[in-house]
C-alpha positions in Angstrom: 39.5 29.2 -18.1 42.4 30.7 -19.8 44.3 29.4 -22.5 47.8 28.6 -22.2 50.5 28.7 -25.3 50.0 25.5 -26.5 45.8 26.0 -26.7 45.8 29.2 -28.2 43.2 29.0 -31.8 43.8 27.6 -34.4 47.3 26.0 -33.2 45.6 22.7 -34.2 44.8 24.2 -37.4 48.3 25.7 -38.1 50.0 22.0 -37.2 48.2 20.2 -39.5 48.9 22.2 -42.4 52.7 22.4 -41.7 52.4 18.3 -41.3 50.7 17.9 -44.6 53.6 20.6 -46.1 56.2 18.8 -44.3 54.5 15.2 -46.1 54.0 17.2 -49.3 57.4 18.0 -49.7 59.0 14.5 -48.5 56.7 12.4 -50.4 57.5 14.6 -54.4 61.3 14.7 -52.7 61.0 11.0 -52.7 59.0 10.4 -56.1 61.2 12.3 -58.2 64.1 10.4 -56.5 62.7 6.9 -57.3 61.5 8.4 -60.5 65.2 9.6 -62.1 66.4 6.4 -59.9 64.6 4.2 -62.3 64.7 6.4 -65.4 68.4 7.2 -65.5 69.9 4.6 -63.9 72.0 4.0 -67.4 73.9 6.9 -66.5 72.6 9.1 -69.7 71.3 12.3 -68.6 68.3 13.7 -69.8 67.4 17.3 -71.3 64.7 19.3 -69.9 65.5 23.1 -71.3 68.1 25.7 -71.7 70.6 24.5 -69.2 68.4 22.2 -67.1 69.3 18.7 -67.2 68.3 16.0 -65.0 71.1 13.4 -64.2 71.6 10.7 -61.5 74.4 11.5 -59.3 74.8 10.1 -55.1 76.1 12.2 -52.7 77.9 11.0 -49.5 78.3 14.3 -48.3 76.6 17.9 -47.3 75.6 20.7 -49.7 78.0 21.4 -52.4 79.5 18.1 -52.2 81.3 18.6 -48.5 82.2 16.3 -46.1 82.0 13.1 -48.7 81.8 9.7 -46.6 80.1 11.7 -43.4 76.9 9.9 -44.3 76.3 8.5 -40.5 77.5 11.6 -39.0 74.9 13.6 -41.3 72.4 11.6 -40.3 72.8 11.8 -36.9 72.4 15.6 -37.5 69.7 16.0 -39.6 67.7 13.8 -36.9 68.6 16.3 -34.3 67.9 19.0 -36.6 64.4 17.7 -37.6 63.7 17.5 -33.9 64.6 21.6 -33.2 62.5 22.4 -36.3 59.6 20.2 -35.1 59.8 21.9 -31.7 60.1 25.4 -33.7 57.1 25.1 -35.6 55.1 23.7 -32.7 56.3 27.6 -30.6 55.6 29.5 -33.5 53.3 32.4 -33.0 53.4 33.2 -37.0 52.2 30.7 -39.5 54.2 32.1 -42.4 57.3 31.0 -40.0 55.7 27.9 -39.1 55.0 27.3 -42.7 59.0 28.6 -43.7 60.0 25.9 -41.0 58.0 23.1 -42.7 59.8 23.5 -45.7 62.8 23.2 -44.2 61.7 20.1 -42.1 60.7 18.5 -45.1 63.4 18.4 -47.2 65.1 17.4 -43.9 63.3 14.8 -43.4 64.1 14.2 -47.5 67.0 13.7 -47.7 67.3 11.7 -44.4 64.9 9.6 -45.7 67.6 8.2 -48.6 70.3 8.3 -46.3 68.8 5.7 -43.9 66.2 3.8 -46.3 68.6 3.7 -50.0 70.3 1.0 -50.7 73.1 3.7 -51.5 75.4 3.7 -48.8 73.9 6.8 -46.9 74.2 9.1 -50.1 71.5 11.0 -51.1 70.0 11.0 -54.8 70.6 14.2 -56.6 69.4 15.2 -60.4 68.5 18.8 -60.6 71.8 19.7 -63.0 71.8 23.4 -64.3 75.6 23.2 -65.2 76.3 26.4 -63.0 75.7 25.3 -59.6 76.2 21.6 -57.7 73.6 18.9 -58.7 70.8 19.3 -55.9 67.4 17.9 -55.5 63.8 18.7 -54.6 64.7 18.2 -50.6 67.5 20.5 -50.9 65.1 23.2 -52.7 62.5 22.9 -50.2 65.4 23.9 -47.5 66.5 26.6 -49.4 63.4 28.4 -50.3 62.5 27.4 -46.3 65.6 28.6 -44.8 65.0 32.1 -47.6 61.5 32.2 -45.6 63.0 31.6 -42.6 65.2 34.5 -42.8 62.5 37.3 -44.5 60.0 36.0 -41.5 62.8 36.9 -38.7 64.4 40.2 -40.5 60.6 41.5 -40.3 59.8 40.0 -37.0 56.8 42.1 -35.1 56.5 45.8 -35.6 56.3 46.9 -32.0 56.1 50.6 -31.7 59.0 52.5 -29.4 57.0 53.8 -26.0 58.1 57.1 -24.4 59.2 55.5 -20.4 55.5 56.1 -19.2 53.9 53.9 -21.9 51.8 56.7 -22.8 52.2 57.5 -27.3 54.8 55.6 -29.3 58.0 58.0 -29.5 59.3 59.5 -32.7 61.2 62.2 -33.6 60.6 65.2 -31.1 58.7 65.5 -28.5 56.6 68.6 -29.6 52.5 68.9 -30.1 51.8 66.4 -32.9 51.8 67.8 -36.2 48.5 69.0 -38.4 46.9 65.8 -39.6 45.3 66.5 -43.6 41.7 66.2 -41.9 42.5 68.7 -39.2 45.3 71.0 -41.0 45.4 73.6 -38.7 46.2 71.9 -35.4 43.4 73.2 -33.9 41.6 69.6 -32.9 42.0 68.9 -29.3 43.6 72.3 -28.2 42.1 73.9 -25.2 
């Protein structure tokens, strides 16, 4: 019986650890959200180290603050976006892609999770404040580091050797006898 691409081993094995990633990374996203909700709701931020600080800010929009007021619309993306990656990770032939994808998926699924259940008017909760970049939470780092992942996993795809036309030795420079090896240094191995 031969196994088709959905049955090949250990897919079972890889799809549960991306789902408990993918519930790893939604349910801290949402702790630390109801966490700083309840803790800083008096609008005083509060110092972790150097330039960290953790303050309770709601964004309507994107990343970086863009399209403010497009919570509906952003929803309606990041639904069909979860739904690609799920359908990614499910085809993935390389567990460090499927486990990039998670990530991803995850703080997805984060951040959608306060647009449609917060009693904030589709914002999401943000409170990761280092002073030199936008306000962002643990959703939003999960998709970074992810989409990082995502992109080192397909810039080093497969190695597949280049193959003269008759399939015969991968091709490299030249097409000469091959060159002495350090265990046979004269050449001499496998000459008539």
């Amino acid at each position: 019986m031969s196994e088709g691409p959905d049955h090949r081993p250990g897919v079972l094995g890889r799809l549960l650890v991306t789902g408990a990633l993918v519930l790893a990374v939604v349910a801290a996203d949402q702790a630390s959200k109801s966490w700083v909700v309840s803790r800083l709701s008096d609008g005083r931020p509060f110092h972790v180290i150097w330039r960290l600080d953790l303050i309770l800010e709601f964004n309507s929009g994107s990343a970086f603050s863009l399209a403010q007021g497009w919570a509906p619309f952003l929803a309606v993306v990041a639904v069909l976006l979860a739904g690609g990656l799920v359908v990614a990770i499910i085809r993935s032939r390389s567990t460090f892609l499927a486990l990039a994808l998670a990530l991803v998926l995850g703080g997805a699924l984060g951040n959608l999770t306060d647009r449609l259940f917060r009693s904030h008017r589709g914002a999401v909760v943000d409170f990761i404040a280092l002073h030199f970049w936008p306000t962002f939470n643990l959703a939003d780092s999960a998709i970074v580091v992810g989409g990082i992942a995502v992109a080192l996993s397909l810039w080093r795809g497969p190695r597949v050797p280049l193959t003269q036309p008759d399939g015969d030795r991968a091709a490299s420079v030249g097409t000469g006898p091959p060159e002495p090896s350090m265990a046979d240094p004269t050449g001499e191995r496998g000459r008539p």
